[in-house]
N, C-alpha and C positions, 0 to 999 in steps of 0.2 A: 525253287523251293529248297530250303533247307541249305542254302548255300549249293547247288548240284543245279547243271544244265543236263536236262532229262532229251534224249532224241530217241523218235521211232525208226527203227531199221528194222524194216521188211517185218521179220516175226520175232522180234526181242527189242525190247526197251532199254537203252545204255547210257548212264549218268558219265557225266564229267563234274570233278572238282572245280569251280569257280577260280579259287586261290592258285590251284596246282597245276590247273588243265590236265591232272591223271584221271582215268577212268575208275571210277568208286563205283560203281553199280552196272550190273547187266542182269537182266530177266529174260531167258526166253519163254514163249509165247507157249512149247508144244504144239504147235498147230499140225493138225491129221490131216487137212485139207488143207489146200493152199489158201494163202491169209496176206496179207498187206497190211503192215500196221502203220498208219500215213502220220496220223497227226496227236498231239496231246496238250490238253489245257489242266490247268491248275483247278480242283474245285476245293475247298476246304486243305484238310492232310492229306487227299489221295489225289492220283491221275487220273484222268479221264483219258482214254484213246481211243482214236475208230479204227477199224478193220474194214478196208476199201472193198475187197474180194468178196466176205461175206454179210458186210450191211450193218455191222454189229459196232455196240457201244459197249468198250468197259473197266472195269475200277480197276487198279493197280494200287496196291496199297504197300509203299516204297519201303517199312517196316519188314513189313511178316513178309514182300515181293510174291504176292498170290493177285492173280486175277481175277475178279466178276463180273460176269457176263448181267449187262446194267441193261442193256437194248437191242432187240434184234427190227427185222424189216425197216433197213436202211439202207435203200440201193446205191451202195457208190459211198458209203461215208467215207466224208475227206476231214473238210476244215473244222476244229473247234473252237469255241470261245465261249467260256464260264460267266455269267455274273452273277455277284455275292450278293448284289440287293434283291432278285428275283429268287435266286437260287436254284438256278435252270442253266442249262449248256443250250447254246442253239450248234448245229451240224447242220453244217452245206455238205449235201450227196450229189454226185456227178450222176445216178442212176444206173440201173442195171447193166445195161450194154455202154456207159462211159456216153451217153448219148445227150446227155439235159435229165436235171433231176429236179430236186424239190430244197427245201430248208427243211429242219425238222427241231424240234424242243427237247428236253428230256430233264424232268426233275426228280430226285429222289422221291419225294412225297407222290409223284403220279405214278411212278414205276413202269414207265414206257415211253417208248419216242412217238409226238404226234408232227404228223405232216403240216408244214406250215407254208403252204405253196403260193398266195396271195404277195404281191409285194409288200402289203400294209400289215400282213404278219407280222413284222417286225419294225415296230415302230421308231421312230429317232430318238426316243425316250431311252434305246439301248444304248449307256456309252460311251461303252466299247468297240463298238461300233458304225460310229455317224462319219467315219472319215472314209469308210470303206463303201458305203452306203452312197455316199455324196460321190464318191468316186465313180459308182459304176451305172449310177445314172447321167453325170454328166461328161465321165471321159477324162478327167483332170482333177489332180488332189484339191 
């Protein structure tokens, strides 16, 4: 986004310059309780990131670098991926104890993450997704 490769580390989010490979941006998170920041997708001008530790979805907006707490009861949020014709994140959560978790949705217009634990929740119609899909049902890309 914006010319900058965005990484989550632990409890602060740090850009890199594309062109320069310098570091142009760092946010910490403040986290009071211990936090995990694992993963980040693109939705619109902000980030989306999850918070593995406590379940949580939320907005980074690389401007003002202020965070919104967008989703909570997310056991284990890891993986993100945005689509812009939906307008919805889906989040792969490992689960509370890191044990098997669920998928989950989350669009601005709902303003909550819902469980999408079905594998036909997410249909092949997503796609951003059919190569990961295809993948982990048959074993080989």
């Amino acid at each position: 986004m914006d010319g900058t490769l965005y990484v989550a580390d632990i409890d602060r989010i740090v850009g890199f310059d594309l062109q320069t490979g310098k570091q142009s941006f760092v946010v910490q998170m403040g986290c009071v309780q211990p936090c995990l920041l694992n993963d980040i997708a693109v939705a619109g001008g902000r980030l989306l990131v999850s918070d593995t530790l406590r379940g949580q979805l939320y907005g980074l907006d690389s401007k003002t670098e202020g965070f919104t707490l967008l989703a909570e009861g997310i056991p284990g949020a890891n993986g993100i991926v945005w689509d812009d014709t939906r307008e919805e994140a889906m989040i792969v959560a490992l689960g509370a104890d890191f044990g098997g978790g669920h998928a989950f949705t989350w669009s601005k217009a709902e303003g909550r993450a819902r469980s999408r634990t079905a594998p036909s929740a997410f249909p092949m119609a997503w796609p951003c997704c059919r190569m990961e899909i295809f993948s982990s049902r048959t074993g080989s890309a």
